[in-house]
N, C-alpha and C positions, 0 to 999 in steps of 0.2 A: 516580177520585179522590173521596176523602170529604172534607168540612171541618166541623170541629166548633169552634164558638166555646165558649169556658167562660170568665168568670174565675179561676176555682179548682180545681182536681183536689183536693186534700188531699193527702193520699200520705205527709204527714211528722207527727211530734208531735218537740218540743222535750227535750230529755232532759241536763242537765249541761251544758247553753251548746251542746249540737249537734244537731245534724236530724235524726232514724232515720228510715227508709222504715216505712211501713205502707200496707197495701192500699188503695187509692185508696174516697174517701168514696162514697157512695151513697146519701145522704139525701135530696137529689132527683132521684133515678131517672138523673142523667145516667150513671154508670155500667153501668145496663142496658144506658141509648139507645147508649152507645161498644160495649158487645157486641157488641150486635144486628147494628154496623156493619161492627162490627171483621174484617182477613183475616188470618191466618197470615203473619207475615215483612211488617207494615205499616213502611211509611216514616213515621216520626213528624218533624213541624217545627214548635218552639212559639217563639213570638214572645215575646220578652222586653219588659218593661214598663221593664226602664233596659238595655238594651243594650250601656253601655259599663263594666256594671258586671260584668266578665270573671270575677272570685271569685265572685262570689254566683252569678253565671249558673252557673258551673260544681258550686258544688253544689246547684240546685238540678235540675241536668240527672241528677246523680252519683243523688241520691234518686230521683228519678221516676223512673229508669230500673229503682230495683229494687223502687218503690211499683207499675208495669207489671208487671213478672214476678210478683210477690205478688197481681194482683188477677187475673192467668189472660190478661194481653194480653202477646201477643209479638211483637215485631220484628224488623226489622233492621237501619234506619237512624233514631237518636234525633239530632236535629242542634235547636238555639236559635241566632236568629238576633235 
């Protein structure tokens, strides 16, 4: 098992009051360092900063998941908790 702490991935730009995915940021190298790490078919769990706030968790699970596919990481299980 790997754990990477980040505050931020990026992953999203704002566009007519909604979130689009875009390939997760790499302006400091943290998306190398998650390459480097990364296996085929990883188990993703991101810790939510307000947890009971169910809407927003969910899109921001909805984007990251396809801001992952867009930057070449893939999974299997994307779960926020």
């Amino acid at each position: 098992m790997k754990v990477i702490l980040t505050s931020s991935l990026g992953g999203s730009i704002k566009a007519d009051g909604r979130k689009i995915p875009i390939p997760l940021m790499n302006e400091n190298g943290q998306l190398d360092r998650i390459k480097a790490l990364w296996r085929e078919n990883s188990k993703i769990l991101l810790i939510s900063g307000t947890p009971d706030d169910y809407s927003r968790n969910d899109g921001i699970i909805s984007c990251l998941k396809e801001s992952f596919y867009m930057s070449g990481l893939f999974f299997f299980v994307f779960r926020i908790v």
